[in-house]
N, CA, C and O of each residue as an XYZ file, in Angstrom:
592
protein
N      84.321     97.258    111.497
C      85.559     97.774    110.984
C      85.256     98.715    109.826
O      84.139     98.631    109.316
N      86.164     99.636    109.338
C      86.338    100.771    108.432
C      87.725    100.573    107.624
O      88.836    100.091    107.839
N      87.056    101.197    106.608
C      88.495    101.327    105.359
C      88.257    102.395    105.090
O      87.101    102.811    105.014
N      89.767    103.428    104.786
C      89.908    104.382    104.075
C      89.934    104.247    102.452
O      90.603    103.549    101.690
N      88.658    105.464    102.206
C      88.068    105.256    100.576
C      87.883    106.501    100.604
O      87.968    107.296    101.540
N      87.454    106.734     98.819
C      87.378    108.126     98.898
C      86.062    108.551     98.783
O      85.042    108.194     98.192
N      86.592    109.859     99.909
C      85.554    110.580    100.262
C      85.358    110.273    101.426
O      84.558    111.008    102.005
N      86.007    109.035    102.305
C      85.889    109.001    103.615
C      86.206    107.465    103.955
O      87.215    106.884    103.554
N      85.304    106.945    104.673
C      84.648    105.729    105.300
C      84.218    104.986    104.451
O      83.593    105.523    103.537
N      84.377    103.565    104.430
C      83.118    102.801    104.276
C      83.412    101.328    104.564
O      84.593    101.013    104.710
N      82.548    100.480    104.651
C      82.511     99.344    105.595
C      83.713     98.301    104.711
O      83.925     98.066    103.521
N      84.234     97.920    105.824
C      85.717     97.163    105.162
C      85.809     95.840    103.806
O      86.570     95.441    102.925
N      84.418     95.555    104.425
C      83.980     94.398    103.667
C      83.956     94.554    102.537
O      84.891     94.031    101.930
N      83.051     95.224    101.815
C      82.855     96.296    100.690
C      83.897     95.843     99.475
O      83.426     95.340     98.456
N      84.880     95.979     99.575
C      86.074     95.902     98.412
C      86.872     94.467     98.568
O      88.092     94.318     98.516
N      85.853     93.430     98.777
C      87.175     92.707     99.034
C      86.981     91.676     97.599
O      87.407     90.527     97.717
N      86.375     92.062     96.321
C      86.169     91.233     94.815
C      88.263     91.414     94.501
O      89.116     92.216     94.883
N      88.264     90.111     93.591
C      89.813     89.473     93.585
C      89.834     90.885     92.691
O      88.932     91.616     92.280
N      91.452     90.928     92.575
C      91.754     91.749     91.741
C      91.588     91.341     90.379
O      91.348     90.192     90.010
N      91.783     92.714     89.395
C      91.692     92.046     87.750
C      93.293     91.981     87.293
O      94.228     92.764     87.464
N      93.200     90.935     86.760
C      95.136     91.318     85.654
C      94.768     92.834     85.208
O      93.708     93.379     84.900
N      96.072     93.261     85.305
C      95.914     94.332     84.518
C      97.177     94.280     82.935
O      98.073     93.482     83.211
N      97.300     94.648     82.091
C      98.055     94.987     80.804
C      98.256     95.998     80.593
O      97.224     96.667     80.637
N      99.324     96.679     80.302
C     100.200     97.562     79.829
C     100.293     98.116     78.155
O     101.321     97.453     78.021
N     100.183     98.504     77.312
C     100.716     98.736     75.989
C     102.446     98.912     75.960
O     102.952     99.608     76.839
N     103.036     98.475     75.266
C     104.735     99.147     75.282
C     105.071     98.658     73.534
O     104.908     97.629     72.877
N     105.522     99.799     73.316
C     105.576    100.053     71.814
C     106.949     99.174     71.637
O     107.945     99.057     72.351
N     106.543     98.569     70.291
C     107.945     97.483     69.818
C     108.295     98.268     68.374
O     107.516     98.643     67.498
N     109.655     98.371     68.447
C     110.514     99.135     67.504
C     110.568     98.153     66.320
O     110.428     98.679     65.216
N     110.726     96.976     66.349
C     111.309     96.537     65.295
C     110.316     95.690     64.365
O     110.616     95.348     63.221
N     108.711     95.296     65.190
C     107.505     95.554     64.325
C     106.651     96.278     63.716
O     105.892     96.020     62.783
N     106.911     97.631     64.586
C     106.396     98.813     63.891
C     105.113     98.707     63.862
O     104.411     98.963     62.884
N     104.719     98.308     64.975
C     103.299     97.859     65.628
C     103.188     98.315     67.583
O     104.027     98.961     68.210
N     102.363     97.935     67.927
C     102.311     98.136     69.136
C     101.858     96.469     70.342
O     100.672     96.150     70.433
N     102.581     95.921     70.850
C     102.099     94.596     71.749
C     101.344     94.633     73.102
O     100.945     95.565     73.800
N     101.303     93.558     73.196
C     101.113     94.043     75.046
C     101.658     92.936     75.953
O     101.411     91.756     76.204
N     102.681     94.068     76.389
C     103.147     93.487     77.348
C     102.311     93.161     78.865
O     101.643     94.124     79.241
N     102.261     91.868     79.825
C     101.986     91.627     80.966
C     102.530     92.331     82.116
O     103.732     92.376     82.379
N     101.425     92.984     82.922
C     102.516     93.301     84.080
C     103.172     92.783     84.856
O     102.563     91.784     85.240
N     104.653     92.931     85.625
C     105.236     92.205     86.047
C     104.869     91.762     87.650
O     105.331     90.869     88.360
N     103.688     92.933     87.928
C     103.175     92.096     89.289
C     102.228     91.079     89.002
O     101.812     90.375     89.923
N     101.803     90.904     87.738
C     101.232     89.902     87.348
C     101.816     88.396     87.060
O     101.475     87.333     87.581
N     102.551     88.589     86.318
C     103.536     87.736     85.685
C     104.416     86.979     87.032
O     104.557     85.756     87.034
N     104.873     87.682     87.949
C     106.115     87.285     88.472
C     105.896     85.895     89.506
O     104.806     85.527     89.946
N     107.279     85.210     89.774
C     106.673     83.600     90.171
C     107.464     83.813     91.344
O     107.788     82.762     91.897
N     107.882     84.892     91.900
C     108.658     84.897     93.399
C     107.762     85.956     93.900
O     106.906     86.382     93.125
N     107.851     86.462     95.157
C     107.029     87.337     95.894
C     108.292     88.899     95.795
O     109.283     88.970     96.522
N     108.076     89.518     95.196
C     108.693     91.183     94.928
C     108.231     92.100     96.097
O     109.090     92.438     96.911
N     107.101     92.483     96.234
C     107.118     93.565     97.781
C     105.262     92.625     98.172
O     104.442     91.965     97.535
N     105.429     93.140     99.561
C     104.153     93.217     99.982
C     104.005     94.804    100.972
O     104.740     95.774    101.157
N     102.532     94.357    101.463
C     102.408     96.034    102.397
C     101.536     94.671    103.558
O     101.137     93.543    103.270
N     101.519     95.292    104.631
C     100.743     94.160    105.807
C     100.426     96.326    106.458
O     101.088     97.364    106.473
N      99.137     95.902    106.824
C      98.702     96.794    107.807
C      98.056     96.373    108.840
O      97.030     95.712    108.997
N      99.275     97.153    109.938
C      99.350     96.633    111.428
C      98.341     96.476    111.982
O      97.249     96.700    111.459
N      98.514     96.039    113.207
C      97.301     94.771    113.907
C      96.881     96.560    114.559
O      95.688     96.864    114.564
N      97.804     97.485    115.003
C      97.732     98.833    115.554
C      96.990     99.739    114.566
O      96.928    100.940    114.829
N      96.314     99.173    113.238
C      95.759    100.330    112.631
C      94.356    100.375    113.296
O      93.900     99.504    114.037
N      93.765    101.485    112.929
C      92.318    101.591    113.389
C      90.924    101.370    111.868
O      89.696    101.289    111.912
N      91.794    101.344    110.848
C      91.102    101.078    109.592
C      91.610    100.676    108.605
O      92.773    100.993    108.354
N      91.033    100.034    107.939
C      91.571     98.883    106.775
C      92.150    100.039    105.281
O      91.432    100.918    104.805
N      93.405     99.751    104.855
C      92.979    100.839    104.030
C      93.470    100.272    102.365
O      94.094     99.260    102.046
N      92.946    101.290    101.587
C      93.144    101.443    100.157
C      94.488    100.755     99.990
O      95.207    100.648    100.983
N      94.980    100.166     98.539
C      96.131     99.427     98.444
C      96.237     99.169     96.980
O      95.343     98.439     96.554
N      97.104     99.585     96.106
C      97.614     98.829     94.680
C      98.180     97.869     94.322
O      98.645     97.280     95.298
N      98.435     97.291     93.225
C      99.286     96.339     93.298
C     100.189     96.943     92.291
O     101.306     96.431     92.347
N     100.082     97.795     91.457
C     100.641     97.748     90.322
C     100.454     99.831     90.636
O      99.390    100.379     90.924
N     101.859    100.572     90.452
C     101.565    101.828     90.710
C     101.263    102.452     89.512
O     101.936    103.394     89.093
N     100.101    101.907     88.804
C     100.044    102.561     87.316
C      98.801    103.112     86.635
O      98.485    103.027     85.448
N      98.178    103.684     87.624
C      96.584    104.430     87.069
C      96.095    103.460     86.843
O      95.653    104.123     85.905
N      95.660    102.434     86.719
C      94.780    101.245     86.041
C      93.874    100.356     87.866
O      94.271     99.274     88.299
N      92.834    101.099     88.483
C      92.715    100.385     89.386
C      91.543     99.993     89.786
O      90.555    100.725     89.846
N      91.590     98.485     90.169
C      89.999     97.879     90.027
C      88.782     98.696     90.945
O      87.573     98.567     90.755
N      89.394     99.521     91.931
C      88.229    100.200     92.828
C      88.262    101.765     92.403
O      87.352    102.270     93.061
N      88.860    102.751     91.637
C      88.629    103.472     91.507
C      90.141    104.229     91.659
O      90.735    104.252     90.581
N      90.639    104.650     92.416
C      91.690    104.993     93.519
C      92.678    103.994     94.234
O      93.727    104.141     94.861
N      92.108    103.204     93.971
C      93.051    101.848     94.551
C      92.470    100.346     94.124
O      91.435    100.285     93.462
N      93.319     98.886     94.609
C      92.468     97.865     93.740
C      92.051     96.845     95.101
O      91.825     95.666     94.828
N      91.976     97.161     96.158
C      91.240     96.401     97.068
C      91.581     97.419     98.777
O      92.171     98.498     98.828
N      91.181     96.886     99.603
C      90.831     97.127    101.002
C      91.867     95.776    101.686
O      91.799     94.558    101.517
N      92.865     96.680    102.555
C      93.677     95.727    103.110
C      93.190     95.977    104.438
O      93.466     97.116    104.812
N      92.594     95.329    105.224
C      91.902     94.466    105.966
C      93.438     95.055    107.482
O      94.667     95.071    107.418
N      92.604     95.366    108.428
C      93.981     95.641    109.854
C      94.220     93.945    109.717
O      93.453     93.083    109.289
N      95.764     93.826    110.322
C      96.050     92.540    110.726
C      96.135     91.737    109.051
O      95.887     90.541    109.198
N      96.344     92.001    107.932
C      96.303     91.658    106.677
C      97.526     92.091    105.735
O      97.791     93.284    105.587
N      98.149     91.234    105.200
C      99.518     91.512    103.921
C      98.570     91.027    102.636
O      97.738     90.149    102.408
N      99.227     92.169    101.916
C      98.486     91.845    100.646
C      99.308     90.991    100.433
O     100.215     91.813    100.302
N     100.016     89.653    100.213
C     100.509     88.678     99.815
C     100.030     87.501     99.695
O     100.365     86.623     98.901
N      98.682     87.476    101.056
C      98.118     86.931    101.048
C      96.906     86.620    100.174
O      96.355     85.520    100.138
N      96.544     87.698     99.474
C      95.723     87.651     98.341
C      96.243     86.830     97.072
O      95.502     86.678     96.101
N      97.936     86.142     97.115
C      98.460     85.725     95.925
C      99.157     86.854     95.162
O      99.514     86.570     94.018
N      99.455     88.326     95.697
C      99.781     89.592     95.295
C     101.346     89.052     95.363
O     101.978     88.912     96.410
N     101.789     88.807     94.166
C     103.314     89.057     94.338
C     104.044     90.817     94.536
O     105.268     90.815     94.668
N     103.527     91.866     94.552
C     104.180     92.832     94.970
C     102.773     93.254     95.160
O     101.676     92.727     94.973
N     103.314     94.701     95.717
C     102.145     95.749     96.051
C     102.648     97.384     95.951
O     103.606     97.442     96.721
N     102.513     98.240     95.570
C     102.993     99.451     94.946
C     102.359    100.321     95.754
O     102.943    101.403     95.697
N     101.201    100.357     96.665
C     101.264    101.664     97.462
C      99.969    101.615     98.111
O      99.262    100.609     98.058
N      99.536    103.011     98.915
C      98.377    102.811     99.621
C      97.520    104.086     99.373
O      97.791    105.084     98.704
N      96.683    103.852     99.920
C      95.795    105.082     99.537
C      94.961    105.522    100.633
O      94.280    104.706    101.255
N      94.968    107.140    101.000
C      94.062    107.763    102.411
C      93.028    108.363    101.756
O      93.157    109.091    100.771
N      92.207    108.126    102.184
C      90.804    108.506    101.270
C      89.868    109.812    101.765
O      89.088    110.401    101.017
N      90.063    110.089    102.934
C      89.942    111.452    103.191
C      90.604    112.576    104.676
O      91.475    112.205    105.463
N      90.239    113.283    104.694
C      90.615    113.607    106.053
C      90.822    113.410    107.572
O      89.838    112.908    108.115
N      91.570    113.606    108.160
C      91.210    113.134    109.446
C      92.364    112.035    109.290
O      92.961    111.866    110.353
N      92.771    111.340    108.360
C      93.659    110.133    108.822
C      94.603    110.124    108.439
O      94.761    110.783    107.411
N      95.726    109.434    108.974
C      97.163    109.077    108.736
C      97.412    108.319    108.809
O      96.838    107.506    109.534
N      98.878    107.949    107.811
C      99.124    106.861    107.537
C     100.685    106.789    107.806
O     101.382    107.460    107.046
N     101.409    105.949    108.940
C     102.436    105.660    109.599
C     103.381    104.652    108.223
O     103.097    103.469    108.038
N     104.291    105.251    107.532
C     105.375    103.882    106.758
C     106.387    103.318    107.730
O     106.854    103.912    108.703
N     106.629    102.226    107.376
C     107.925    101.359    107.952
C     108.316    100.494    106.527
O     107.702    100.053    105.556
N     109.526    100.527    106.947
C     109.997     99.392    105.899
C     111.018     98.825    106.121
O     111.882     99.620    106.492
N     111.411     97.626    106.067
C     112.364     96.760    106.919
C     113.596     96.673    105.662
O     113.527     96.503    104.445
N     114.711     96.877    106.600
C     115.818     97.040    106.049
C     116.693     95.968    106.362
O     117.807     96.051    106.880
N     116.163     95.092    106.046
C     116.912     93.610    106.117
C     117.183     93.152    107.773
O     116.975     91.960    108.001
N     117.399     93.564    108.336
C     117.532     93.610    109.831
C     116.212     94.110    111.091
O     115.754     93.466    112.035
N     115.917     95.433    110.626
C     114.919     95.930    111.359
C     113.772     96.853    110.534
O     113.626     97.051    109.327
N     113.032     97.325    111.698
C     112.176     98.133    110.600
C     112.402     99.275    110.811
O     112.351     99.610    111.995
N     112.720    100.273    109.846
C     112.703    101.495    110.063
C     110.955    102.358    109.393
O     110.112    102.044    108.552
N     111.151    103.554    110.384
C     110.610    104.771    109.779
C     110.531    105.339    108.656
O     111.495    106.007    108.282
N     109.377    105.224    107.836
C     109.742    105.856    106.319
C     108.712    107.384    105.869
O     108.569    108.020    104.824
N     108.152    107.508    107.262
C     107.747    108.604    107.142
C     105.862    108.339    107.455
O     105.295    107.256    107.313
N     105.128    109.775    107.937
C     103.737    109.538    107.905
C     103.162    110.459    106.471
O     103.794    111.313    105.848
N     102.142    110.094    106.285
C     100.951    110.875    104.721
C      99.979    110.934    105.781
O      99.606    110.099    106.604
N      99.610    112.333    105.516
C      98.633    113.257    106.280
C      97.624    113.838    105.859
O      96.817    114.374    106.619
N      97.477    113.820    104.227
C      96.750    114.188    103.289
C      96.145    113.191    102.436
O      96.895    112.271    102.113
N      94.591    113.151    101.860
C      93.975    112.129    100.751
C      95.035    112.226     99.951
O      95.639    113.276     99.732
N      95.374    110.833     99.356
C      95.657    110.565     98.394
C      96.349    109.887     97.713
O      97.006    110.772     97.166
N      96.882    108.558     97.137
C      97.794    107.789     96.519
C      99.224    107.750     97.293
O      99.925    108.736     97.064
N      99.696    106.916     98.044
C     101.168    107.289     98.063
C     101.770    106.041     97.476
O     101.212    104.972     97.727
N     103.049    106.061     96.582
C     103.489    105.157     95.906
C     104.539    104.340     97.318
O     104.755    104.886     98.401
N     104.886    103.401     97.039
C     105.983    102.571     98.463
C     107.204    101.941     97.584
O     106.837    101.030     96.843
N     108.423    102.227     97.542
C     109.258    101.851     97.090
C     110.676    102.654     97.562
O     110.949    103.849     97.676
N     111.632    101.094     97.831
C     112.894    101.686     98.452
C     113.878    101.438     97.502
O     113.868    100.230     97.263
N     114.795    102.068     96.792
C     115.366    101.386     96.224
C     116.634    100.832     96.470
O     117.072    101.870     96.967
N     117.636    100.025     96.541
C     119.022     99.486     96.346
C     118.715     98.186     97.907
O     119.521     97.593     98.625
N     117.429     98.200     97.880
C     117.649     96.904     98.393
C     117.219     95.228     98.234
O     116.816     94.963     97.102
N     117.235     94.497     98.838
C     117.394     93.353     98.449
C     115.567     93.183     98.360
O     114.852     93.778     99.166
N     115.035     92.351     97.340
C     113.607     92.122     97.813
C     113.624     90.709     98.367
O     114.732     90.187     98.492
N     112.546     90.021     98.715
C     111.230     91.104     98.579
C     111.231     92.402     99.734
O     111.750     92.314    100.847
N     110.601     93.490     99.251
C     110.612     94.675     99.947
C     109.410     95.108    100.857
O     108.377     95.624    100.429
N     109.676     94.837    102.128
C     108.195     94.987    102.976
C     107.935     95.918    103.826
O     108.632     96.320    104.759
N     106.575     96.364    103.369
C     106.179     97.399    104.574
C     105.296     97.045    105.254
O     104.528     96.102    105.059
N     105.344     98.043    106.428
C     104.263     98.140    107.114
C     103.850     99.529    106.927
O     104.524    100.537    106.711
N     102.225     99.309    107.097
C     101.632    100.706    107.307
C     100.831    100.530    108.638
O     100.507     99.422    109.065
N     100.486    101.919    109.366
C      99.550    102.060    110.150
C      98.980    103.379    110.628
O      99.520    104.396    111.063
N      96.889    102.822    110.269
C      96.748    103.565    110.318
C      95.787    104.361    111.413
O      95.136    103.750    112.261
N      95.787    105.325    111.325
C      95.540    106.281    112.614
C      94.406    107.356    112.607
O      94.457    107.531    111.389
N      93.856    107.836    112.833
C      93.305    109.291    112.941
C      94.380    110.233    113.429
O      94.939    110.130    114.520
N      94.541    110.863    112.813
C      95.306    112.586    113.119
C      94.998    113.442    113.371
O      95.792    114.376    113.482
């Protein structure tokens, strides 16, 4: 098996170390100092979004948990595995995916309480964030991915 990384390929296995907490800075007004706040995909005690990539992908790919520059592999914070929800890692949400070079695409779905709809394909390297808003969570996608 293969995962999309950057610059291309590389063996799926490769990325699968747990994720790290990550922390935030957010400035407090009324100490006149600076704290740190926890992130809330960290923190949270219900399940908020996941991403599962379909049993139909042909490669495992890049995946965040948190859409905020801070990521344990470089570009993304693990390798979601075909046939795999990041939820299963203990990921209470997941914020997006990542195509690591040419040649591949990446199919969205996202279920709208009833069914799954179409949320569009990414055809180009690079970060895509996943978020729907005004609906109920937890919020789930599917991705799948392809050669193009």
């Amino acid at each position: 098996m293969a995962a999309l990384a950057l610059g291309g390929l590389v063996p799926g296995g490769t990325a699968s170390a747990a994720p790290v907490a990550r922390f935030q800075a957010v400035a407090v007004e009324s100490g006149g100092g600076t704290a740190v706040a926890a992130d809330p995909c960290d923190t949270a005690t219900t399940l908020m979004s996941y991403i599962f990539n379909a049993n139909t992908s042909v490669v495992g790919v890049g995946v965040v948990k948190s859409f905020d520059g801070q990521y344990d592999l470089g570009s993304y914070d693990r390798i979601l595995s075909v046939g795999t929800r990041t939820d299963s890692w203990g990921w209470k949400c997941a914020s997006g995916f990542y195509i690591g070079g040419p040649g591949f695409c990446v199919d969205s779905f996202f279920w709208n309480g009833s069914s799954w709809q179409y949320g569009g394909t990414r055809r180009d390297p690079g970060l895509y964030e996943v978020s729907i808003q005004n609906m109920a969570r937890p919020w789930r996608f599917e991705i799948q991915a392809r050669r193009c």
